[in-house]
N, C-alpha and C positions, 0 to 999 in steps of 0.2 A: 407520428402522423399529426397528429395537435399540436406539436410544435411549428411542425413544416407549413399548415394552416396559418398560425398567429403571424411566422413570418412574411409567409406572402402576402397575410393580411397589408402588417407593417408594410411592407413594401409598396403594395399598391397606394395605402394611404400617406406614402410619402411623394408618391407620385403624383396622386391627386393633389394633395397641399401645394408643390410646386408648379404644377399649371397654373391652379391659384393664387398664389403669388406672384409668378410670370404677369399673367392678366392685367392684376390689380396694378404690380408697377408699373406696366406699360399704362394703364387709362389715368392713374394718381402723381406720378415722377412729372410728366407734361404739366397737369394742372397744377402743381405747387410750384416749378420753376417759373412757367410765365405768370403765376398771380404775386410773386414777391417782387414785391419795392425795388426798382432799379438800385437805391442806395442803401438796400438792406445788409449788408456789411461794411460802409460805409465810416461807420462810426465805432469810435474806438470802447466805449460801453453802449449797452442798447438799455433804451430807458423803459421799467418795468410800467405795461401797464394792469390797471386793475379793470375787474369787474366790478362797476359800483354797478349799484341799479339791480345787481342779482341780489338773493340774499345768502348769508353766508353761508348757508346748506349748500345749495345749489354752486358758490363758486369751487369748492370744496370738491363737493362731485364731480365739478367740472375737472380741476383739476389731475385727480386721482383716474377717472376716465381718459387726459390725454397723456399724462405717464404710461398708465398702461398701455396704451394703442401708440406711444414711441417705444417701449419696448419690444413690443411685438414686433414693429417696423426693423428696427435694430436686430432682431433676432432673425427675422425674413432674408433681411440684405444679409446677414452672413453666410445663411444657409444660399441663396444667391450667389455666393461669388464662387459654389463648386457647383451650385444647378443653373437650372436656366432661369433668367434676368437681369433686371439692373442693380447689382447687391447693392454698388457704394453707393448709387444714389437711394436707394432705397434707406440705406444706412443714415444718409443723411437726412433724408424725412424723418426716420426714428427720434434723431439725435435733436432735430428740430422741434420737437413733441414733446422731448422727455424735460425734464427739469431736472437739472442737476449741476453742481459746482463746476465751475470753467466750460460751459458749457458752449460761450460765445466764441470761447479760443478756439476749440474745436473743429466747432461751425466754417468758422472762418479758415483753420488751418485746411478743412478740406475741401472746401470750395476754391480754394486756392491752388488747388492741386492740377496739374496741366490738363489733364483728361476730364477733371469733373466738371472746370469751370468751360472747356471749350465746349463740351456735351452741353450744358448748360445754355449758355448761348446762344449755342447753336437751335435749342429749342424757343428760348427769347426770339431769337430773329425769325424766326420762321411767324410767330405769332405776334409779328409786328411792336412787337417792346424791346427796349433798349436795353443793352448788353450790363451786366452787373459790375458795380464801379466801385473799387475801393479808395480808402483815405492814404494810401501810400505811395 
């Protein structure tokens, strides 16, 4: 009986998490395609920049706050590509968050990909910006 409980628990709570997720990609996926830089894969390294001006508590924080919140994303868009949303792109906000080694290759290798980059786009053009351009 307590079992059958915890599960339907889980369940429902896995149902909720994923409307929530659904949600968030559909209102977040739009805003972070149309506000990148036309030329943001462009270039063959991307030149790091810093937070000067904060102090180094607070960049610290910053940081370790948007690792965590691209894992999360990263973990969403997976759970995404067998529930309802936009996994890969969700996948790639994560990926875009997170910091970590080769991380621009990535980026790049999947934005590159036929479906993400016309999705993509396709959301640019709708909001009157110009379509993402690369150096090859």
């Amino acid at each position: 009986m307590l079992s059958g409980l915890l599960v339907g628990g889980l369940a429902i709570a896995i149902i909720i998490a994923s409307i929530v997720m659904f949600i968030g990609a559909l209102i977040l996926v739009p805003v972070v395609a149309v506000r990148l830089p036309a030329d943001y894969f462009a270039h063959r390294r991307r030149e790091r920049r810093r937070m000067e001006g904060y102090p180094q508590v607070v960049r610290i924080a910053l940081i370790v706050m948007a690792n965590l919140l691209g894992y999360v994303f990263i973990l969403a868009g997976i759970a995404m590509l067998v529930l309802p949303g936009q996994g890969v792109l969700t996948i790639l906000i994560g990926v875009m968050l997170a910091d970590f080694p080769g991380k621009f290759r990535l980026e790049r290798w999947i934005v590159t990909r036929g479906p993400v980059l016309k999705s993509l786009n396709w959301l640019r053009r709708r909001a009157g910006k110009p379509p993402l351009v690369f150096d090859e």
